[in-house]
C-alpha positions as CSV (number, residue, x, y, z in Angstrom):
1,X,12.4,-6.0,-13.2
2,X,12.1,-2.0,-14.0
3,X,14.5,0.4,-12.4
4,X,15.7,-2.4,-10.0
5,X,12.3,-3.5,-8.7
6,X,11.4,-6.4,-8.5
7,X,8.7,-7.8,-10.3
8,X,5.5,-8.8,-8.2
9,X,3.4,-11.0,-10.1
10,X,0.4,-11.0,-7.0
11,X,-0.5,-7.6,-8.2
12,X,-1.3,-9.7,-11.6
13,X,-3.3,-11.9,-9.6
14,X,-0.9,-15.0,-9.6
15,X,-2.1,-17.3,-6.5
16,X,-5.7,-15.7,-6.4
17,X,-8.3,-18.1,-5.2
18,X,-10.7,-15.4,-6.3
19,X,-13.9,-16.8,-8.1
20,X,-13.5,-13.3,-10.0
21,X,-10.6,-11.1,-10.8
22,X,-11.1,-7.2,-11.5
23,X,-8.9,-4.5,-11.5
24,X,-10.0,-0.9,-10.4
25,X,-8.3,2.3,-11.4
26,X,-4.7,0.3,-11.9
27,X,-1.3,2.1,-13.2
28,X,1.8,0.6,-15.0
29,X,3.3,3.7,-13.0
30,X,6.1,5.3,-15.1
31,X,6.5,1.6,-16.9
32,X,6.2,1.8,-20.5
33,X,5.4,-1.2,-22.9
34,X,8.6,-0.7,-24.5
35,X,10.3,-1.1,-21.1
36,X,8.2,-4.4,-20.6
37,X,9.1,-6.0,-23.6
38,X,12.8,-5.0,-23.4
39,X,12.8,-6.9,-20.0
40,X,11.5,-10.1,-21.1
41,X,8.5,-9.7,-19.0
42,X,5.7,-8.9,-21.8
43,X,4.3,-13.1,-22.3
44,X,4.5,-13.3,-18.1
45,X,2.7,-10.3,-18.1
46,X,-0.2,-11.0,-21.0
47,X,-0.8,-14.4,-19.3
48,X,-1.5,-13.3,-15.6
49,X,-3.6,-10.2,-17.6
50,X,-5.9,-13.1,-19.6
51,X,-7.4,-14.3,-16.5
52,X,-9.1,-11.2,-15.4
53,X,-12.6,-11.1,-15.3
54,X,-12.3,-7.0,-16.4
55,X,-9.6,-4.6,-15.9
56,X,-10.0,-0.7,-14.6
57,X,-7.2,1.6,-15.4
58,X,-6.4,5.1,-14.5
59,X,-3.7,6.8,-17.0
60,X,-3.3,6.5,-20.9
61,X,0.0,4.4,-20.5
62,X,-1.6,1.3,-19.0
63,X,-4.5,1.8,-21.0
64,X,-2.0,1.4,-23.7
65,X,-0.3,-1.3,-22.8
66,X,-3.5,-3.4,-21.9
67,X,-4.7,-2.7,-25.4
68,X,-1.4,-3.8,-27.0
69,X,-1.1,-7.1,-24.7
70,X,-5.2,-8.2,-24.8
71,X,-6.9,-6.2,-27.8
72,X,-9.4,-4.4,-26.1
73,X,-9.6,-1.2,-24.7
74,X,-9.6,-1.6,-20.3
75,X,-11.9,1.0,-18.9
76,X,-10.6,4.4,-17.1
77,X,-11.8,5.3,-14.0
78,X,-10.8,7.8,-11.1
79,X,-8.1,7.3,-8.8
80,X,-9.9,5.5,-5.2
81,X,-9.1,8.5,-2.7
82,X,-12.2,10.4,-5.0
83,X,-15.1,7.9,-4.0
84,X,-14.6,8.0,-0.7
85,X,-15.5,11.1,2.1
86,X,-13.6,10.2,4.9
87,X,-16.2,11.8,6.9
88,X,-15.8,8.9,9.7
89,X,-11.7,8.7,9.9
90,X,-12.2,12.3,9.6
91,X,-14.1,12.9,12.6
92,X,-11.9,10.8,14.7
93,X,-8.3,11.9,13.8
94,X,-7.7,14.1,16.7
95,X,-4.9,16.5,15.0
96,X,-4.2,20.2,15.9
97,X,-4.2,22.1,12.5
98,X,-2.2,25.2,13.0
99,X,-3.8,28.7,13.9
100,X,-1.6,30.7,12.0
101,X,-2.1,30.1,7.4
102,X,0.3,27.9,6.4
103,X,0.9,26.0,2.7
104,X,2.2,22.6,2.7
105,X,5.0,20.9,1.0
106,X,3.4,17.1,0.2
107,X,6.5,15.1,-1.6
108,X,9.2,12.6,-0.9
109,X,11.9,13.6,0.9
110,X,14.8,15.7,-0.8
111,X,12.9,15.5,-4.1
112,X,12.8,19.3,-4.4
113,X,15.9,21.0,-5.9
114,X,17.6,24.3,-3.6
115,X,16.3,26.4,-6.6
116,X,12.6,25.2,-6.3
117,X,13.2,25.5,-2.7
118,X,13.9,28.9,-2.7
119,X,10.9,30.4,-5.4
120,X,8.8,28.3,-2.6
121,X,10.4,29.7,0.3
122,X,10.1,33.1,-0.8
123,X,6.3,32.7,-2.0
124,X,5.6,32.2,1.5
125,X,7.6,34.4,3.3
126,X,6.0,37.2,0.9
127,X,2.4,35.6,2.5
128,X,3.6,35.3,6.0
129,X,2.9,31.5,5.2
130,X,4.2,28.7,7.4
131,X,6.0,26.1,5.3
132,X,4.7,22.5,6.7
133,X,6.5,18.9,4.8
134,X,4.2,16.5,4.9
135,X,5.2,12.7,3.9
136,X,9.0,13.9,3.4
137,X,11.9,16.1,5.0
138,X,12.3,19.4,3.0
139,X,15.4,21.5,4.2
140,X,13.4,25.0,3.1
141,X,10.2,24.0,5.2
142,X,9.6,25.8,8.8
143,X,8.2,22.4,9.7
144,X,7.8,18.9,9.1
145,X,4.7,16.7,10.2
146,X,5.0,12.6,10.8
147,X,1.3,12.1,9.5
148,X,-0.8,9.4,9.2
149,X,-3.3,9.3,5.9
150,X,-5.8,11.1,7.9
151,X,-4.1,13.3,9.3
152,X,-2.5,14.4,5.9
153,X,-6.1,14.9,4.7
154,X,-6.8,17.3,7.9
155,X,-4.1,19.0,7.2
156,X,-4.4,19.7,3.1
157,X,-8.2,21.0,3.9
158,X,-6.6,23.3,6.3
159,X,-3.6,24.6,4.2
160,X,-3.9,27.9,2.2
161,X,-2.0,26.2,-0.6
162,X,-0.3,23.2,-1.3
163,X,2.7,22.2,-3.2
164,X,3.5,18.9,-4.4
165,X,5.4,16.6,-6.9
166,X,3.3,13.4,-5.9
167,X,0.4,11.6,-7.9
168,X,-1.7,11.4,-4.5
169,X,-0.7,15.3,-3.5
170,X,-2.5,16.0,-6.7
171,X,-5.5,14.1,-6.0
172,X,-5.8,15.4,-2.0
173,X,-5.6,18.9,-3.6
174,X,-8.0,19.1,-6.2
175,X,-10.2,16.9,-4.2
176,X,-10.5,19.3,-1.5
177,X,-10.2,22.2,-3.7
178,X,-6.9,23.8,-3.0
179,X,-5.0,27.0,-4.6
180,X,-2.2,24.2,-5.9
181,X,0.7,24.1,-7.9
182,X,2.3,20.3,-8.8
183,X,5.5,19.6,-10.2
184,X,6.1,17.0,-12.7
185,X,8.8,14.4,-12.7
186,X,9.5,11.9,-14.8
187,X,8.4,9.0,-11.8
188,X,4.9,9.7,-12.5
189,X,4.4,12.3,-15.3
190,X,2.6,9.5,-17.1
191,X,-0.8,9.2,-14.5
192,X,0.0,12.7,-12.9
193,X,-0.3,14.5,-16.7
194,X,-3.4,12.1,-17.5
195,X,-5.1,13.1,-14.4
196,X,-4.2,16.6,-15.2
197,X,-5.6,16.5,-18.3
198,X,-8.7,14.9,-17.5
199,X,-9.7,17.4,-15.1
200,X,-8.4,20.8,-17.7
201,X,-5.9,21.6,-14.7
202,X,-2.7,21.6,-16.9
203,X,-2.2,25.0,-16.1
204,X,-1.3,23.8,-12.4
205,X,2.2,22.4,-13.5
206,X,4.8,24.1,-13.1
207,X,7.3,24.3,-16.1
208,X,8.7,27.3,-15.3
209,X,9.8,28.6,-11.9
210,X,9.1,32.0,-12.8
211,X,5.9,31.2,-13.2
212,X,5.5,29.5,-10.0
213,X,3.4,32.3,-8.2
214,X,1.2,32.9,-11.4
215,X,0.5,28.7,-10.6
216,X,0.0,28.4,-7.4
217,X,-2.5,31.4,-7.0
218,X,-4.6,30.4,-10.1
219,X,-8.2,30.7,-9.1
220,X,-9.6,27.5,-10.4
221,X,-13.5,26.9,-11.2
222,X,-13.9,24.3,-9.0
223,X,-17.4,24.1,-9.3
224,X,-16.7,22.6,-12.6
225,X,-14.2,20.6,-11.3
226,X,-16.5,18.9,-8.8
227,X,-19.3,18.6,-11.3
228,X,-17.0,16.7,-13.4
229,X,-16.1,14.4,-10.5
230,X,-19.2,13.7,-9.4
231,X,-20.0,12.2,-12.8
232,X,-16.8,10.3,-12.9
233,X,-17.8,8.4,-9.1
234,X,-21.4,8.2,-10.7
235,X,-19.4,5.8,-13.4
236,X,-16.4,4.2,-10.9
237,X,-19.3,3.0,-8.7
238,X,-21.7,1.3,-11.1
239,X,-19.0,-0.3,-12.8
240,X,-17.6,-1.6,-9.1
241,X,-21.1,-2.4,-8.2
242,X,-21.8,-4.3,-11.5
243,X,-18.4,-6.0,-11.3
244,X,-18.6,-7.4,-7.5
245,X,-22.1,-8.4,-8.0
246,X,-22.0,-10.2,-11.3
């Protein structure tokens, strides 16, 4: 157990009838090897880890701990949500985006302090921007939206900026190309600092709420960014294609 969760062992295949075991893109989360051994859970862990045919990681902590607990480097690939277009779901998620520019607030609910709030708020009053919470309740929003996946999707490719403190907002923004600004906690600074990094987008965390504006308007080169992606999808795919077929 970690943080009073507990441990699944299916997610380390126990029970598969699988005649191959992979992993693509996994995460330890904000689990740390020393965390793992100080819970007894390190042998349990190793064992299930042994029977996979390969293992795919996303972040630098689980890479880490696979290395420690097997003695090989896993491979690193991109987080799902970046193969995929959506184009399909897309076309059929029948959701009214607002008229009117509006940023969005993608985070759980009440995770964002009264002072983060309010260099938020204030950001988009000075815009005449429309505050809309997406996945959680945010007392400084105008709105909140009930979404489904899709729907969230719809409405990040509408928004004129998002905000987020979420792994997944992260992704959903630089995917679509957003003006973005993510906040960092200590839940998921390991993978959302590794994705970070891999992309150069460091300067999109906010460390300092003064600074917040000068983040969140940041004119990223995305045509780097998405140059860069591509590559990585060339490399997630051959290695799911080579993987399920072998």
């Amino acid at each position: 157990t970690h943080d009073g969760q507990v441990l699944s062992l299916e997610l380390f295949g126990k029970d598969s009838k699988c005649k191959r075991l992979i992993s693509y893109a996994a995460s330890f989360g904000h689990t740390t090897l020393e965390q793992i051994i100080q819970n007894g859970e390190y042998d349990t862990i190793c064992g299930y880890l042994n029977q996979f045919d390969s293992i795919s990681v996303r972040d630098e902590n689980s890479a880490h701990i696979i290395t420690d607990m097997l003695g090989t480097e896993p491979k690193r690939h991109l987080d799902p949500v970046f193969l995929y277009d959506f184009e399909d779901e897309l076309s059929q998620c029948d959701v009214r985006i607002p008229n009117e520019p509006y940023m969005i607030v993608y985070a759980y609910r009440g995770r964002f302090s009264a002072e983060e709030g309010k260099y938020i708020k204030r950001f988009a009053q000075k815009n005449n921007l429309k505050i809309i919470a997406l996945e959680g309740v945010q007392d400084f929003c105008d709105d909140f939206v009930l979404a489904n996946p899709f729907e969230v999707i719809r409405y990040v490719q509408g928004a004129e900026y998002v905000v987020t403190d979420t792994f997944h907002g992260t992704v959903f923004s630089i995917k679509y190309n957003k003006k973005f600004a993510s906040f960092v906690r200590d839940s998921n600074s390991q993978k959302l600092k590794c994705l970070l990094n891999k992309f150069n987008l460091c300067n999109h965390i906010v460390d300092n709420l003064n600074d917040f504006e000068n983040v969140i308007t940041y004119d990223e080169d995305y045509d780097r960014i998405n140059e860069m992606i591509d590559k990585e999808v060339e490399i997630s795919t051959c290695y799911l294609k080579d993987e399920i077929m072998h």
